[in-house]
C-alpha positions as MATLAB code, in Angstrom:
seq = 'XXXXXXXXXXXXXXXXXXXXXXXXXXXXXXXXXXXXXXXXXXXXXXXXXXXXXXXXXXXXXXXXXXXXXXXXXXXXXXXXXXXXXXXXXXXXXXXXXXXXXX';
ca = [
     108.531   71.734   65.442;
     105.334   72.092   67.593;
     102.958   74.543   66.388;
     102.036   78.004   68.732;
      98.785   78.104   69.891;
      96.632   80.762   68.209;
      95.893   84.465   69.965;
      92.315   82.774   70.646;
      93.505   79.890   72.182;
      95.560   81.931   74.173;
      93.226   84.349   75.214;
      90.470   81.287   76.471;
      93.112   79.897   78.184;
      94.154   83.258   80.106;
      90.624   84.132   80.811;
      90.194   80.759   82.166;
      92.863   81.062   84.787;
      91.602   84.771   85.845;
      88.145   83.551   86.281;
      89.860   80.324   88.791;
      91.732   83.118   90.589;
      88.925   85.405   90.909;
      87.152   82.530   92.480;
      89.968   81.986   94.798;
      91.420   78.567   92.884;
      94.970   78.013   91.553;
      95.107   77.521   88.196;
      97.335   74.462   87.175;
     100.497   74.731   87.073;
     100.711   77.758   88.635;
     103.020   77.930   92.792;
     101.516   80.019   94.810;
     103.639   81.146   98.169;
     101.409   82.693  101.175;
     103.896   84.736  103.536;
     102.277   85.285  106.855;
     103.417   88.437  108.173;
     101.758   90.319  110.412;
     100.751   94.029  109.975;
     102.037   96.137  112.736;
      99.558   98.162  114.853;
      99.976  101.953  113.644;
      98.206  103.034  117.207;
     100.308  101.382  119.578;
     103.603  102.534  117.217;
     102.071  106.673  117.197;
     101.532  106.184  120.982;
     104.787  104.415  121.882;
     106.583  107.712  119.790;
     104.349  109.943  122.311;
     102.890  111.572  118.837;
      99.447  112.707  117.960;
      98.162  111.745  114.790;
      98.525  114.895  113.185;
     102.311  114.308  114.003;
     102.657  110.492  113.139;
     100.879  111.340  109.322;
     103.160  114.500  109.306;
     106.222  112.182  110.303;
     105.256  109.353  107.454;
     104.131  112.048  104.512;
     100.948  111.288  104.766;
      97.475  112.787  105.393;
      96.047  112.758  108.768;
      93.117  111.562  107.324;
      94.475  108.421  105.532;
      96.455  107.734  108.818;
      93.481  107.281  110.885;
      91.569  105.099  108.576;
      94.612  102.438  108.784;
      94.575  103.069  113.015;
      90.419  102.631  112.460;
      91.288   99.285  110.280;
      89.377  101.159  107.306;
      92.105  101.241  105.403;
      95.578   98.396  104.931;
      98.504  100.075  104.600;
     100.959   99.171  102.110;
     104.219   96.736  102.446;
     106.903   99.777  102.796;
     104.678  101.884  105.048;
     104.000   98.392  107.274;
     108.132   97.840  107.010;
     108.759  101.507  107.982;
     106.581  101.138  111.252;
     108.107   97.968  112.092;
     111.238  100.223  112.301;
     109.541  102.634  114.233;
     108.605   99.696  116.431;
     112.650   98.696  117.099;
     114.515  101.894  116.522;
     112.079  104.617  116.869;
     114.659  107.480  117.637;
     116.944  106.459  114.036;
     113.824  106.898  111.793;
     112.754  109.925  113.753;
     116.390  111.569  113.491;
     116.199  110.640  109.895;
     113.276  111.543  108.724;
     113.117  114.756  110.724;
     116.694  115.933  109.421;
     115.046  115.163  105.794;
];
């Protein structure tokens, strides 16, 4: 029966794989998967919908404020909110109907 390391052991060991990933290594052992996918442009989806973009933050719950700064590239927006304009993109009068009748 092997014996578990001890808490400080542990605790060297996890600091030591924060401090590779803060410095942009991979720690051993450890898979790392990059998935490419690319963010879709919140402008081109408001103007396609013929919205403003008091209406397009209205229409995603969101402040008109926030909404700009992703159009501006201040801000990233997050995986659902890219997934929900990529549905905008392809079927822009579904999300409308449902989201409106909401």
């Amino acid at each position: 029966m092997s014996k578990k390391p001890s808490f400080g052991a542990e605790l060297i060991q996890a600091m030591s794989e924060a401090l590779a990933h803060a410095k942009g290594e991979t720690a051993s052992g450890t898979i790392v998967h990059h998935i490419d996918v690319d963010m879709p442009d919140p402008k081109l989806v408001r103007q396609r919908l013929e919205l403003t973009q008091d209406q397009m933050a209205r229409v995603l719950g969101m402040s008109v404020h926030g909404y700009r700064k992703w159009e501006q590239g201040h801000r990233r927006m997050s995986g659902p909110a890219a997934n929900l304009l990529r549905v905008m993109e392809k079927e822009p009068e579904a999300v409308l109907r449902a989201l409106l009748a909401a």
